[in-house]
N, C-alpha and C positions, 0 to 999 in steps of 0.2 A: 788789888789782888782779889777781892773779893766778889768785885764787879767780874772778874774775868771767869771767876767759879762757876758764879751763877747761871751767865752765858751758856758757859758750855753745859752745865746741866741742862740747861732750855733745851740746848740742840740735840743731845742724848736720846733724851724723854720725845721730841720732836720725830727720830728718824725712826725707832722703835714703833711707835703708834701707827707712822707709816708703812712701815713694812709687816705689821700684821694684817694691817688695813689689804697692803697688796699681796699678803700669803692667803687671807679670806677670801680675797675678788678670785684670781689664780686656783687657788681650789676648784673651786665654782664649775670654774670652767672647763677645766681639764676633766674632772671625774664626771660632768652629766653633759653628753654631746650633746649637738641640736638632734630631734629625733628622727630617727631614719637616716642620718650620716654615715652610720657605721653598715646597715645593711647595704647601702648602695655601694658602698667602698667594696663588699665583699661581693657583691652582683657583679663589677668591674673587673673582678680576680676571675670569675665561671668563666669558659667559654664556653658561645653560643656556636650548637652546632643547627648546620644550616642540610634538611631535609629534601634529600633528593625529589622529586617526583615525575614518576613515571608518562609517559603516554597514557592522556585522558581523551577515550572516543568522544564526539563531537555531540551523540544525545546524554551523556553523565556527565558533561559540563555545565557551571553554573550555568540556571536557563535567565538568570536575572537582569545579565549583561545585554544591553538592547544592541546588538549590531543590525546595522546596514544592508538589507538584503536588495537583492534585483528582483524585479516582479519575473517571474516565470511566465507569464503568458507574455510571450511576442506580439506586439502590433508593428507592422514595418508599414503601413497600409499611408502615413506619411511620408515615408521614401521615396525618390525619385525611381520611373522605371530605366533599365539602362539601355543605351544604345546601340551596343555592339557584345561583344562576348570577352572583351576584356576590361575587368573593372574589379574594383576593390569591394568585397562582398559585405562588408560594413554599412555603408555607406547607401545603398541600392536595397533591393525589394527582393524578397526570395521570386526566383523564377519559379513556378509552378507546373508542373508535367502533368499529363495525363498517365494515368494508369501503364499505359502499353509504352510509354517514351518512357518512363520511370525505370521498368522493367528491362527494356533494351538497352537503357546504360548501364546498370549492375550486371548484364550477362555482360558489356562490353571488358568492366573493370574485372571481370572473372574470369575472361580468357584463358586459355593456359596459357598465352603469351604473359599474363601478369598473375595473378591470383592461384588461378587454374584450379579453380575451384568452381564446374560449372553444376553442379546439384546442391551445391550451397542454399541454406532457406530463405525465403522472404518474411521480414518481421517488420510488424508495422507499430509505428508509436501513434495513438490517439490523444491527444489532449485536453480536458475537457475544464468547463467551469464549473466546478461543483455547489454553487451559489445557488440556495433554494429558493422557497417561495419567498420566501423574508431574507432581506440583507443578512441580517445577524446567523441565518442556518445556513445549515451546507449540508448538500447530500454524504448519506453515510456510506463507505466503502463497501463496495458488490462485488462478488463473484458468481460467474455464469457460464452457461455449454452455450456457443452458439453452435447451430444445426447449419453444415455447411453440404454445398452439392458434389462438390469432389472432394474423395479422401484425399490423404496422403500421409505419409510416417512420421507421426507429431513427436516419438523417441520417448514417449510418456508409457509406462504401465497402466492398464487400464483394466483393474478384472472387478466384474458386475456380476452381482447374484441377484437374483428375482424368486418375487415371492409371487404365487399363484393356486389355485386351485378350482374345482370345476368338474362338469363332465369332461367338457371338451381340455382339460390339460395336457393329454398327450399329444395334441395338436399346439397346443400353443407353446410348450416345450422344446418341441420339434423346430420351431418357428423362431423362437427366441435362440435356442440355441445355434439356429441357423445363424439370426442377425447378427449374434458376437456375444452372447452370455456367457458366463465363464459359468455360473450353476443356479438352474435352476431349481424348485422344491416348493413343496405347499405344508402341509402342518407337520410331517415327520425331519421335517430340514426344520425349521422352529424347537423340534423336541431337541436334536442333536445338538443346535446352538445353546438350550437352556443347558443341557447336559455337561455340554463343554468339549465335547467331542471337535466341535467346528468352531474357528475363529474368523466373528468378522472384520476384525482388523487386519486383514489378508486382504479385504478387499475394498476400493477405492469407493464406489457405487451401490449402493439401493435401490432396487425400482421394487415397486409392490402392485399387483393387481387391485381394484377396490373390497372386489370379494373376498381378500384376505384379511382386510386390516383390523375385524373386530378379533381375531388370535394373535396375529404383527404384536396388539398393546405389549405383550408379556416382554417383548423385546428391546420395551424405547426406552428404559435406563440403559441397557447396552450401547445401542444404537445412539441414545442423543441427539445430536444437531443432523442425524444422517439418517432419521426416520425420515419415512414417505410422508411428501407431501405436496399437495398439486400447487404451492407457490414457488417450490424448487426444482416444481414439472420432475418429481422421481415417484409418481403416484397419477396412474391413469387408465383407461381399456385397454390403448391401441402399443400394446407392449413393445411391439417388435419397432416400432417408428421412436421410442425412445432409447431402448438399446442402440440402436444407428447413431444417435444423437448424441448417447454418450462415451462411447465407443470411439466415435471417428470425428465428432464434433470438435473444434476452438477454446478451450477454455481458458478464460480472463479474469483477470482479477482488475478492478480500478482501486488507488488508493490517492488517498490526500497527501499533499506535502505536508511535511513537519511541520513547517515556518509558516506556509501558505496555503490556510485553508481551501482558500477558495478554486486552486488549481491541482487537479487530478490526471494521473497517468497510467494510459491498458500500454501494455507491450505484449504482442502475441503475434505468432508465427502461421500465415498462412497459406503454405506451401513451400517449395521448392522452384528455384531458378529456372531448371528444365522442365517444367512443367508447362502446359500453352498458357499462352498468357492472357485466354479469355476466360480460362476456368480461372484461374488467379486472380482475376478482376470480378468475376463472379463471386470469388469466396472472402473479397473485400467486399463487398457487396454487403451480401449475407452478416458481416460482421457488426457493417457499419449500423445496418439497420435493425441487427439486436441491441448494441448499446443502448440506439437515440429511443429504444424502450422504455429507457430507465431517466429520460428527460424529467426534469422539474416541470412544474405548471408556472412558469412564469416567462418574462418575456427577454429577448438575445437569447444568444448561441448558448447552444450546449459541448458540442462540438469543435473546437476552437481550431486547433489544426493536426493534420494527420503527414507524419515523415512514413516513406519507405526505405529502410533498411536491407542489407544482405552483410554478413559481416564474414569471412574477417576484414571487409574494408568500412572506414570509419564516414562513408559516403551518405549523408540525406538526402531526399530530395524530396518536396513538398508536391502533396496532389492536391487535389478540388474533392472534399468528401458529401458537399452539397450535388455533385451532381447524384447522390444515388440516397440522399436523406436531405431532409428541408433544412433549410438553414438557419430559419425562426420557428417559434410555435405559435401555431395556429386556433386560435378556440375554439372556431368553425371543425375546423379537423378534428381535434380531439373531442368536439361532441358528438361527430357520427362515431369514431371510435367507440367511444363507450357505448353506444344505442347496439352497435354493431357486436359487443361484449353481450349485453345483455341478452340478444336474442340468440347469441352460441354459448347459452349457460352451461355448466358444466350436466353432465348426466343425473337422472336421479342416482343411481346407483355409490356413485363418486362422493355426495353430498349425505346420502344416510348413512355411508362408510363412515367419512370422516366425523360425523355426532354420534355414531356410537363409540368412537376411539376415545374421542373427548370427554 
């Protein structure tokens, strides 16, 4: 009996020690989570709203993402040429036109049987390498008047004020305003501008005579980037041959690709359909050989290739712009250039003008 007591006392005393043993562990556990359990449980409860985003234009997107572009300058110059007139244009060599065949299929495609648009303009694309003297530079974007020999209605506003004075200014007033100035004036047109009476931002163009320019100064915080000066040829003697210029002239701009430095594009309009088509080859002419001014001193094209255009048909067709500009640069050439520079210096008058503005 006793033996039986004791027993069960053991086991008593036994299950107690254990189940405090496991009400301590059990504690433990339940009151101190693993850390961060409980915020993630309730981050699972949020919902995640998910942000629309709008159309992003193509220069405010990440610039970091390296895509796969195509080289913009065409070489086809490995192409096979083709043998008849029907062929898959991929594959084959651009056909090349002369000027006046170029010309005859844009009147063709403008027919009033299709287009019927026969005064439609002619607009030409240049292509250029903008690749300097050093690999690593690239020519910087220009804008320029080229002087062409036929007008025609470029659809541009173009109003030019000139600055002058002199004995002879009622002559040469006369003159300018002949050629296309919209107003002319010598120091009392300067006092109206300081005054405020006259706004030059009415007008597109500055040209200044040299004998004006030590009064001009008061003007060139107004003025800015649009003061005279004989590197943007708006500052010279022979007034009336720059008003023509600027007036009736081609204005161009060349710019670099985003992506690809090294390839630049002029688009500019140099006349109209019905106009004959050797003044038209002319005023491509004229254009081509303002550009190849702005050549690099190094060696290859500058010029890479030239489409003719007429829209509204979406038609190119490629010409030969070597035949009326070299197609390499020459050093021999361009050192009689410069000799031939030096001995057409500019005027004294022109050169003490501009050191006294400075």
């Amino acid at each position: 009996m006793q033996s039986i007591l004791s027993s069960m006392r053991a086991l008593a005393l036994r299950q107690t020690t254990g189940d405090a043993i496991r009400l301590l562990h059990v504690s433990a556990v339940s009151e101190a989570a693993r850390k961060g359990t409980r915020e993630k449980a309730r981050k699972k409860k949020v919902k995640v709203e998910v942000k629309k985003v709008g159309f992003i234009p193509h220069n405010q997107r990440n610039k970091k993402v390296n895509v796969k572009r195509a080289d913009r300058h065409v070489d086809d110059s490995w192409k096979q040429v083709p043998k008849d007139d029907c062929y898959v244009g991929r594959y084959y060599r651009w056909p090349v036109y002369s000027v006046t065949e170029a010309i005859q299929c844009h009147r063709e495609t403008h027919h009033p049987s299709m287009y019927n648009v026969p005064n439609a303009p002619l607009n030409v694309d240049i292509e250029l390498n903008m690749q300097a003297e050093k690999a690593t530079r690239f020519v910087d974007n220009f804008q320029r008047m080229a002087m062409i020999p036929h007008k025609f209605e470029h659809g541009e506003e173009r109003k030019i004020i000139v600055f002058t004075k002199g004995n002879d200014y009622p002559l040469i007033s006369h003159r300018t305003k002949c050629s296309g100035a919209s107003l002319v004036g010598g120091v009392e047109l300067i006092k109206d501008i300081t005054s405020g009476e006259l706004l030059l931002s009415d007008y597109q163009y500055i040209i200044a005579h040299p004998n004006i320019l030590p009064e001009l100064v008061a003007l060139r915080g107004l003025m800015k980037r649009k003061f005279p000066n004989p590197k943007s040829e708006t500052l010279g003697a022979n007034l009336a041959e720059m008003i023509v210029k600027f007036s009736s002239g081609i204005s161009y701009s060349a710019a670099k690709d985003e992506y690809q430095q090294n390839f630049g594009l002029i688009t500019a309009s140099v006349g109209t359909l019905d106009m004959d088509e050797q003044k038209l080859e002319e005023n491509i002419k004229f254009l081509l050989q303002d550009v190849n001014n702005m050549r690099p001193k190094r060696e290859g094209r500058f010029i890479t290739r030239v489409l003719l255009k007429s829209p509204p048909s979406g038609e190119q067709l490629k010409i030969d712009p070597f035949v009326y500009v070299p197609e390499m640069w020459d050093k021999s050439s361009a050192k009689v250039k410069r000799e031939e520079a030096k001995k057409q210096e500019e005027p004294a008058e022109v050169k003490e003008a501009v050191a006294a503005a400075n």
